[in-house]
DODOVO-396611 format. One record per residue: residue in one letter; x, y, z of N, C-alpha, C, O in turn. Coordinates in Angstrom, 1 decimal, decimal comma, always signed. Layout:
BEGIN
(A; (X; Y; Z); (X; Y; Z); (X; Y; Z); (X; Y; Z))
...
# end
This chain:
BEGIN
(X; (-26,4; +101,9; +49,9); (-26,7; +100,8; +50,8); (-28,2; +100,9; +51,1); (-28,8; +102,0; +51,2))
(X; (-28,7; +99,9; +51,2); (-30,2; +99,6; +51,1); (-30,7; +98,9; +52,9); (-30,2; +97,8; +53,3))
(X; (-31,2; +99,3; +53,4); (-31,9; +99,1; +55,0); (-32,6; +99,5; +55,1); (-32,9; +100,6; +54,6))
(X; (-33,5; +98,5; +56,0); (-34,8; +98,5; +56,3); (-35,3; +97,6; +57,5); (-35,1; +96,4; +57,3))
(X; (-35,9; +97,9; +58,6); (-36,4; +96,9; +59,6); (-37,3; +95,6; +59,1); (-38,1; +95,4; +58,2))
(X; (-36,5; +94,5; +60,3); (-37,7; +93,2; +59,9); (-37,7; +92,8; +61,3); (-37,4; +93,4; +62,3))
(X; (-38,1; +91,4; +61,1); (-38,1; +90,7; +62,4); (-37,7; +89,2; +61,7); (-38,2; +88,8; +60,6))
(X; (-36,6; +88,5; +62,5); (-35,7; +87,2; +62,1); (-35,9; +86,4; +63,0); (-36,0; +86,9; +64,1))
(X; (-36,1; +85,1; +62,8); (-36,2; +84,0; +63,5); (-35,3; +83,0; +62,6); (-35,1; +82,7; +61,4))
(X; (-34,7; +82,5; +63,7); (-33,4; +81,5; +63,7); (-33,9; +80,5; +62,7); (-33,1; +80,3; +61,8))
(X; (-35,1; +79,8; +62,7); (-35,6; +78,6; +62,2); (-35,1; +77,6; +63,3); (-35,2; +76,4; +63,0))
(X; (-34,7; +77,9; +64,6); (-34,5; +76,7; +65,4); (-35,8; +76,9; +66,5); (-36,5; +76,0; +66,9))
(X; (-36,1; +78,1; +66,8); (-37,1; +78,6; +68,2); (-37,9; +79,4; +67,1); (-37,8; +79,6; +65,9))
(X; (-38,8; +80,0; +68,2); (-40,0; +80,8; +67,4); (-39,8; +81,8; +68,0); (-40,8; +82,5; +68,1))
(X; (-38,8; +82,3; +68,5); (-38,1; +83,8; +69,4); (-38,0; +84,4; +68,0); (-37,4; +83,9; +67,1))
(X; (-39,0; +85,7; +68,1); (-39,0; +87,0; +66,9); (-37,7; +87,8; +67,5); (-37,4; +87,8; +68,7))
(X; (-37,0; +88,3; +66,7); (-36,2; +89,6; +66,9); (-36,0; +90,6; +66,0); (-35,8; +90,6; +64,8))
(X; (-36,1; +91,7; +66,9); (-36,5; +93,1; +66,0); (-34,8; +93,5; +65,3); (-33,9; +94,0; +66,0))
(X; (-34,7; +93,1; +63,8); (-33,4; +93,3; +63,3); (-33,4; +94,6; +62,2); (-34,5; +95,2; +61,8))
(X; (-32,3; +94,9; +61,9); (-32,1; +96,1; +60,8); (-31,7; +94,9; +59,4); (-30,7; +94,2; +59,5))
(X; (-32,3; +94,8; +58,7); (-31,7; +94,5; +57,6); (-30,5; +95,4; +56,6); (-30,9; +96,6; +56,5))
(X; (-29,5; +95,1; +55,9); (-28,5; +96,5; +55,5); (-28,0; +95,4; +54,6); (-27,4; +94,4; +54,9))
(X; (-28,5; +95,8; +53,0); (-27,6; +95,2; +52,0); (-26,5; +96,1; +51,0); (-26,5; +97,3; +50,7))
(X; (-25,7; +95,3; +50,8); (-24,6; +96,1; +50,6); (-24,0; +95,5; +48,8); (-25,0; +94,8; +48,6))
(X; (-23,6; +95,4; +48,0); (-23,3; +95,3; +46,4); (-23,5; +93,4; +46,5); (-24,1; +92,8; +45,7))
(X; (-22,8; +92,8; +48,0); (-22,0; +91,5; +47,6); (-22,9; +91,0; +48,5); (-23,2; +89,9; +48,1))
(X; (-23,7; +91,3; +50,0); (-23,5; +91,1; +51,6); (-24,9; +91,2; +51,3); (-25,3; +91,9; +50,3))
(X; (-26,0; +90,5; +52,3); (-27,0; +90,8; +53,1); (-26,8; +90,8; +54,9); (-27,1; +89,7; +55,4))
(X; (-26,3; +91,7; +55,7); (-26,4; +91,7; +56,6); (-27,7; +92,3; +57,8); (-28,2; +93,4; +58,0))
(X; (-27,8; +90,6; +58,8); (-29,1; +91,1; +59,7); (-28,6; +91,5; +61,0); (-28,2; +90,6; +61,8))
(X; (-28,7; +92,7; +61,4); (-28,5; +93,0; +62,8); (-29,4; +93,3; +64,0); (-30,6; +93,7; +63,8))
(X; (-29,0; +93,2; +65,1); (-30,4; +93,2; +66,3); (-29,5; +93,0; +67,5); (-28,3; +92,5; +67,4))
(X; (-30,0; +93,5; +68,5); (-29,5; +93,0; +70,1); (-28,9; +91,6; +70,4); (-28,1; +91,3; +71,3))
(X; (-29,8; +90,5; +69,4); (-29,5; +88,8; +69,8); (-28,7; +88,4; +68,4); (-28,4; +87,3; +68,2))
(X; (-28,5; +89,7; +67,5); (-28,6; +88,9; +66,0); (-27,5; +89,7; +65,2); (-27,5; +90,9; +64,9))
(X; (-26,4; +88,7; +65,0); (-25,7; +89,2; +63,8); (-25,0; +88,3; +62,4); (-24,0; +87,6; +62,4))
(X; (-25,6; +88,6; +61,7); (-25,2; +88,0; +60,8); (-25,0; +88,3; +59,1); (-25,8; +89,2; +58,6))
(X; (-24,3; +87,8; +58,3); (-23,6; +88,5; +57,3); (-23,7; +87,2; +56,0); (-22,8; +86,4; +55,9))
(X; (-24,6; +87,2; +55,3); (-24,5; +86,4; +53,8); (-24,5; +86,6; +53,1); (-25,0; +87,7; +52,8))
(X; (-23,9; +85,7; +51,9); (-23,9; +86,8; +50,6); (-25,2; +86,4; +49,8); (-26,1; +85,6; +49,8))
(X; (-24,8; +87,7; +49,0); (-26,8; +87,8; +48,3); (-27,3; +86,8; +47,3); (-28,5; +86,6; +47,0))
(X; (-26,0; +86,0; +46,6); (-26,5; +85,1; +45,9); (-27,6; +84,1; +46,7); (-28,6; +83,6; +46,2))
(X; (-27,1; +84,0; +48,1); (-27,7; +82,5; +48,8); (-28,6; +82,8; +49,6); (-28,9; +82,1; +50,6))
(X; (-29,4; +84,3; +49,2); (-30,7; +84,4; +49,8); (-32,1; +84,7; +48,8); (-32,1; +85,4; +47,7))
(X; (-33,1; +84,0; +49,4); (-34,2; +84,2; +48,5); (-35,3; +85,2; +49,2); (-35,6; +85,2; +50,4))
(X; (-35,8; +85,9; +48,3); (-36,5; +86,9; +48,5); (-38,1; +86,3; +47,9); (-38,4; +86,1; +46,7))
(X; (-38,9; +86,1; +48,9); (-40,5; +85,2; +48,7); (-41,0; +86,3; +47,8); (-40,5; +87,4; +47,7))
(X; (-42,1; +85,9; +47,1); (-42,4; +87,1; +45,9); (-44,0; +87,7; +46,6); (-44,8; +86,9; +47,0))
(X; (-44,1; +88,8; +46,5); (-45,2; +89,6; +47,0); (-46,4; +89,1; +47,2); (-46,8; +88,5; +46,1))
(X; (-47,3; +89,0; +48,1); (-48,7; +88,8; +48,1); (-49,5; +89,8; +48,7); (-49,9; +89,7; +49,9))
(X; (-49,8; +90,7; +48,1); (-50,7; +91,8; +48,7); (-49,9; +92,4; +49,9); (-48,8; +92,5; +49,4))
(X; (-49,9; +92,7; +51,0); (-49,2; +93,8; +51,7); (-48,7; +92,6; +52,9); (-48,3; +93,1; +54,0))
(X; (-48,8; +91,6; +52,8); (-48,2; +90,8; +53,7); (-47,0; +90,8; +54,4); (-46,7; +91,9; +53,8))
(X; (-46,3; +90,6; +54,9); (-44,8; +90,9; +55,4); (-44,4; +89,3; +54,6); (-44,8; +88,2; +54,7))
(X; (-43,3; +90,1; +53,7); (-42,5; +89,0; +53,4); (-41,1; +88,7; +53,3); (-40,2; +89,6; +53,2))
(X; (-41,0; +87,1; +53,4); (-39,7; +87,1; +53,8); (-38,6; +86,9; +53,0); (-38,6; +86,7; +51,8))
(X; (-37,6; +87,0; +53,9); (-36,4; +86,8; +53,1); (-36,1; +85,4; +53,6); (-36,5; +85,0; +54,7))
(X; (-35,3; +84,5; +52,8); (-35,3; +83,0; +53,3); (-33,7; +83,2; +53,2); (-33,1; +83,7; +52,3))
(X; (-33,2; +82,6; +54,3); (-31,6; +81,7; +54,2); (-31,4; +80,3; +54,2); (-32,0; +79,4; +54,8))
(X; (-30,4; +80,3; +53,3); (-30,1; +78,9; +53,2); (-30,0; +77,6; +54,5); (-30,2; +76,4; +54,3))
(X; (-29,7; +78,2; +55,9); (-30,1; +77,5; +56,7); (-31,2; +77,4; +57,7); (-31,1; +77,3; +59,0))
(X; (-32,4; +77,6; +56,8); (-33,3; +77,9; +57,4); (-34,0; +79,0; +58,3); (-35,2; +78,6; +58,5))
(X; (-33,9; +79,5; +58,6); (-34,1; +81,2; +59,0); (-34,4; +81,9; +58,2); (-34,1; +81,7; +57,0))
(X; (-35,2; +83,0; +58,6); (-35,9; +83,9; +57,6); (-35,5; +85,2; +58,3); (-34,8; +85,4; +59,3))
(X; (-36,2; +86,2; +57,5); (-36,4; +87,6; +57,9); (-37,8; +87,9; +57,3); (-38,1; +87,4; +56,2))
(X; (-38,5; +88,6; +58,0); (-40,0; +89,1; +57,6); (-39,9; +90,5; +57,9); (-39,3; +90,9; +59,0))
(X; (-40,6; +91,6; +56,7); (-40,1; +92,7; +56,6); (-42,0; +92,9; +56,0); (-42,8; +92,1; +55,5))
(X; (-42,2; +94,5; +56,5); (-44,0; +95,4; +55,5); (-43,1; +96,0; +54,6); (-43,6; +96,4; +53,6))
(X; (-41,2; +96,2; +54,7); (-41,6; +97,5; +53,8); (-41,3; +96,5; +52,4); (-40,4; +95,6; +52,0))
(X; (-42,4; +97,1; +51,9); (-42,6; +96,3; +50,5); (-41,6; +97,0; +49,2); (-41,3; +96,2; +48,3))
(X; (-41,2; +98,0; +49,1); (-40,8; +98,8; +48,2); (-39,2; +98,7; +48,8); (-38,6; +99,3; +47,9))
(X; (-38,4; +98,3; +49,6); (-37,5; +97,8; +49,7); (-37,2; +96,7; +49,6); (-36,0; +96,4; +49,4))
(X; (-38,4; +95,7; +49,8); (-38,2; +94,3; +49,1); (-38,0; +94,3; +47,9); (-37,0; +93,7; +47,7))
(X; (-38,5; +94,6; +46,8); (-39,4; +94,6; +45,9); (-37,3; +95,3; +45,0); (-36,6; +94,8; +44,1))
(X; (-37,1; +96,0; +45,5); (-35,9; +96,8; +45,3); (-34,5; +95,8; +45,4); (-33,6; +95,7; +44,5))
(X; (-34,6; +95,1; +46,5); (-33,6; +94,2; +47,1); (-33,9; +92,7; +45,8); (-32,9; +92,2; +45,3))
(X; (-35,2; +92,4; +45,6); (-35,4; +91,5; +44,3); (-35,3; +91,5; +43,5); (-35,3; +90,5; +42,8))
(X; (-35,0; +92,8; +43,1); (-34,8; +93,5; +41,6); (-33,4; +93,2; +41,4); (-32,9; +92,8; +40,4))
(X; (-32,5; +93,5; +42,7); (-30,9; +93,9; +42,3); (-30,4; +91,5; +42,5); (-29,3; +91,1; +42,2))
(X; (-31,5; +90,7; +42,8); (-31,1; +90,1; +43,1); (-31,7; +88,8; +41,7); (-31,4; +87,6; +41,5))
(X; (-32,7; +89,9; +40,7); (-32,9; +89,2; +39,8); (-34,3; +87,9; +40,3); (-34,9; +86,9; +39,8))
(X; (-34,4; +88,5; +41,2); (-35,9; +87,0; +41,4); (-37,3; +88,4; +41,4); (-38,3; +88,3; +42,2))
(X; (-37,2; +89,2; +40,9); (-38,8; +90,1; +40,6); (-39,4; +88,7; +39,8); (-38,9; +87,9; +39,0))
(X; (-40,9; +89,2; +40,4); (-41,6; +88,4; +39,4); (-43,1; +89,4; +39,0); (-43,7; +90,3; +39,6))
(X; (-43,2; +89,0; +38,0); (-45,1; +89,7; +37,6); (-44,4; +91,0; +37,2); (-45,1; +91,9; +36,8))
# end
C-alpha cells in the first residue's frame, strides 16, 4: 500500500485539510480529522509534474488533493497509467 500526506479541499470552500492519502490495488482513500473518503482509482486523475510544485490529484466531483511528495505521485501515475515524458 502506497501513502503519503497532502492537503484536500472539497472544491466547494477553500478550507485546506491536512489528509493522509492511502492507495490500495482498486481504492484511493483520503483521510484527515474533517475528511473521509474512498474512490476508486480508475476515476482519479493525477496532474502531470511541473518542477517540484505540489501536485494534484483531481476527483471526479471536483475536489482535489495537493501533495510535494513527488516520487509517490509519480509512482501512484505509473500504477494508474497517466505518466507522462
Amino acid at each position: 500500500m502506497l501513502e503519503f500526506p497532502a492537503r484536500y479541499y472539497d472544491g466547494v470552500t477553500s478550507r485546506e485539510h491536512h489528509v493522509t492519502v492511502s492507495v490500495s490495488t482498486t481504492t484511493l482513500t483520503v483521510s484527515g480529522t474533517d475528511v473521509q473518503r474512498t474512490d476508486a482509482l480508475e476515476t482519479v486523475i493525477v496532474s502531470p509534474r511541473l518542477a517540484n510544485t505540489p501536485r494534484p490529484i483531481l476527483f471526479a466531483d471536483g475536489a482535489k488533493c495537493e501533495s510535494e511528495d513527488q516520487a509517490a505521485l509519480a509512482q501512484l501515475a505509473d500504477a494508474l497509467g497517466q505518466s507522462r515524458g
